[in-house]
C-alpha positions as MATLAB code, in Angstrom:
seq = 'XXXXXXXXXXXXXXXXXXXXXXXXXXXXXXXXXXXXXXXXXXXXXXXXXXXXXXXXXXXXXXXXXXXXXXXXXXXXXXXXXXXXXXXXXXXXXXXXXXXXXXXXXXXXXXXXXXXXXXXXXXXXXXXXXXXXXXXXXXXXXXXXXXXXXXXXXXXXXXXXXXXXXXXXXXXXXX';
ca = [
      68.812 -254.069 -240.120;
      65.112 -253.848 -239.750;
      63.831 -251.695 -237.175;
      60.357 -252.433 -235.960;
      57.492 -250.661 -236.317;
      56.754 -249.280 -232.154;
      52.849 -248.428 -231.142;
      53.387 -247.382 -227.142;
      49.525 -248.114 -225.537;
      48.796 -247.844 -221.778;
      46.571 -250.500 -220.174;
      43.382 -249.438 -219.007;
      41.474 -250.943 -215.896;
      39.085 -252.634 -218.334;
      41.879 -254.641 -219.790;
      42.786 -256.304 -216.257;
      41.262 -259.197 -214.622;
      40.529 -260.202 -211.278;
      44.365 -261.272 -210.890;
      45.311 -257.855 -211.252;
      46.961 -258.335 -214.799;
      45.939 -257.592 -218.274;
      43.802 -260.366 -219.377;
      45.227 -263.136 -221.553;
      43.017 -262.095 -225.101;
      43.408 -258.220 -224.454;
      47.405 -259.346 -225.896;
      45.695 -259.889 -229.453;
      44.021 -257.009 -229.276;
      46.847 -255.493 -228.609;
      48.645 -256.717 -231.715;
      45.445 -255.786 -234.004;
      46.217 -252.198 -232.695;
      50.014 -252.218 -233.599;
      48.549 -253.430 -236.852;
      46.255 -250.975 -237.550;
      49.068 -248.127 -236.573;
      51.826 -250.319 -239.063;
      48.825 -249.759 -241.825;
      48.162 -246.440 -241.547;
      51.698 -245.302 -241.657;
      52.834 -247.905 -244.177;
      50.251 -248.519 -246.537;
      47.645 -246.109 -245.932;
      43.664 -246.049 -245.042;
      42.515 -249.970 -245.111;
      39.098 -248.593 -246.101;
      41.034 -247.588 -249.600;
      42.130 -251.439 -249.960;
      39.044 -252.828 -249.637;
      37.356 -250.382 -252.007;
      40.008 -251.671 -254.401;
      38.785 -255.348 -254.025;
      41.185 -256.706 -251.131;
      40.805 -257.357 -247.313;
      42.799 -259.630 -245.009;
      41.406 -262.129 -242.363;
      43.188 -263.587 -239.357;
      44.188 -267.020 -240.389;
      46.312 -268.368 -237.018;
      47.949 -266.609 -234.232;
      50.018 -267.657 -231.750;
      51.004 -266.283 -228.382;
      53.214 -266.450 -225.874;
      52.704 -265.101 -222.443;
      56.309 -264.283 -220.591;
      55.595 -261.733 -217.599;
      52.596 -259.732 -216.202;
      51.976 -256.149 -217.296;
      49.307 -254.128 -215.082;
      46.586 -250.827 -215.076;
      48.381 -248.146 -215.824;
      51.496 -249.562 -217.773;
      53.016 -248.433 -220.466;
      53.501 -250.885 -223.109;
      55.663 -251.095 -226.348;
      53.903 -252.932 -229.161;
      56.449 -253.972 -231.338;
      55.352 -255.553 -234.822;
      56.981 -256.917 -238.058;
      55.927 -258.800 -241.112;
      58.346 -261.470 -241.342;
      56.605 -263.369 -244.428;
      55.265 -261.427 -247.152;
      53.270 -264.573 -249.481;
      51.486 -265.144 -252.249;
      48.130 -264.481 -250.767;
      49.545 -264.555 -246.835;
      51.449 -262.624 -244.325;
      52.895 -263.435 -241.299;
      53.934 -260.370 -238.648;
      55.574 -260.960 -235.487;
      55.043 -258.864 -232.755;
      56.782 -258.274 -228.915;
      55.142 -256.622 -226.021;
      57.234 -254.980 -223.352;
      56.874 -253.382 -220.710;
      60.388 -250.956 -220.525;
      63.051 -253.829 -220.732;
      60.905 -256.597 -219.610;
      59.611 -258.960 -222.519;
      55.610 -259.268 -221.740;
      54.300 -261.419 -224.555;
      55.623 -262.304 -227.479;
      53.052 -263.612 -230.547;
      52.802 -264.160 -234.222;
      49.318 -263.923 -236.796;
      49.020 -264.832 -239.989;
      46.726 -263.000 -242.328;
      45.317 -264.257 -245.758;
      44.386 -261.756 -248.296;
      40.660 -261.852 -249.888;
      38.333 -261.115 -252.623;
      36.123 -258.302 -250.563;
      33.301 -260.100 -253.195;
      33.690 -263.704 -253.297;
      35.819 -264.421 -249.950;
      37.942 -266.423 -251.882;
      42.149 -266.149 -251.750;
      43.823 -263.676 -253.672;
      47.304 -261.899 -253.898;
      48.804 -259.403 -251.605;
      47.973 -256.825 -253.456;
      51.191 -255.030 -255.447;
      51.166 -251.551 -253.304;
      50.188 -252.828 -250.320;
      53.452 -255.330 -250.590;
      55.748 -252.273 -251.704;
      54.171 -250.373 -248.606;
      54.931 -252.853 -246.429;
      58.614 -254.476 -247.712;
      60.741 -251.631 -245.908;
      59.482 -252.766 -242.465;
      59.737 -256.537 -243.212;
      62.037 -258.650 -241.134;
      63.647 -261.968 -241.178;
      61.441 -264.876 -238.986;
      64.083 -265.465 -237.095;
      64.172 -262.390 -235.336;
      67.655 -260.927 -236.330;
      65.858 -257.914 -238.006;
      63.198 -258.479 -235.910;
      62.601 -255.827 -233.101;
      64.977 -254.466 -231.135;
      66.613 -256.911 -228.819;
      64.077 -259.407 -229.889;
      67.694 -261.986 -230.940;
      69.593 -260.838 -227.568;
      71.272 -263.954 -226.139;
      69.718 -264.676 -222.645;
      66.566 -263.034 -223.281;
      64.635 -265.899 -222.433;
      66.386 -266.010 -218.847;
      65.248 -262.517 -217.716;
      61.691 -263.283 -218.426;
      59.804 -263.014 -215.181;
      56.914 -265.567 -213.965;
      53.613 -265.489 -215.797;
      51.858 -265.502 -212.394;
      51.064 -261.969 -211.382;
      50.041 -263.553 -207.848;
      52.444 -265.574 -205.585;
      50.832 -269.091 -205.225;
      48.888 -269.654 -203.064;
      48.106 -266.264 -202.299;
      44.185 -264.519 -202.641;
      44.416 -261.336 -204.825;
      42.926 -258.117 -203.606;
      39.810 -256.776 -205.527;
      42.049 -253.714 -205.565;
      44.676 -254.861 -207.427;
      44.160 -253.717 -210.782;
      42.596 -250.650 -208.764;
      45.090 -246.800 -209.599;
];
């Protein structure tokens, strides 16, 4: 079985909003991150792929937003390609905060001519670097967990703020 590629980040008080929470987009950045970390220790500097004519673009990602995470957390980015293409791949990636599924979100990439911006191929040793940590879509060599029956049932409210309830200014506050 797969095991997924892990990048632990802790939320800074830039990341919340005035809810208290980490703000909805900061989760994509968060997965570009876990990205990055995957390519360095997989395939290498990206700076060496695009010299060799290839570069990726974001081409769709989708999120999912399951429980709050706050300043100071420590978060486990979890990320693995799940579709390795012709010209595309697709990576899914998990957020959690200890046990507690945060956010859960795919993006698909499309490989490019660094010249013309047109499609190309994955190219060959950036697919070899990247086929031991490739998973199935499903999720059952996805990460850890990520296929545990009832997983869906502990998720905990997206609302970091009982309703009806006025946040404090302090709450994303140390």
């Amino acid at each position: 079985m797969t095991e997924a590629f892990i990048h632990r980040l802790r939320v800074r008080y830039s990341e919340c909003d005035p809810q208290g929470v980490v703000f909805n987009a900061n989760y994509v950045t968060y997965f570009d991150i876990a990205l990055t970390e995957l390519w360095r220790e997989a395939v290498g500097p990206y700076a060496e792929m695009m010299a060799g004519g290839a570069d990726m673009v974001v081409a769709e990602t989708r999120v999912r937003y399951l429980a709050p995470a706050r300043f100071d957390d420590v978060l486990d980015v979890s990320i693995v390609p799940t579709r390795l293409g012709n010209t595309a791949m697709t990576t899914s990636m998990e957020v959690r905060l200890g046990e507690t599924l945060v956010v859960k979100g795919e993006m698909r990439h499309v490989f490019v001519d660094t010249g013309s911006g047109l499609k190309r191929p994955i190219p060959d040793d950036v697919r070899r670097a990247l086929e031991p940590y490739a998973g199935e879509p499903d999720g059952s060599a996805g990460p850890p967990d990520a296929a545990r029956p009832g997983a869906d049932a502990e998720r905990s409210p997206t609302s970091a703020v009982p309703r009806g309830e006025v946040p404090s200014p302090q709450a994303c506050a140390p």
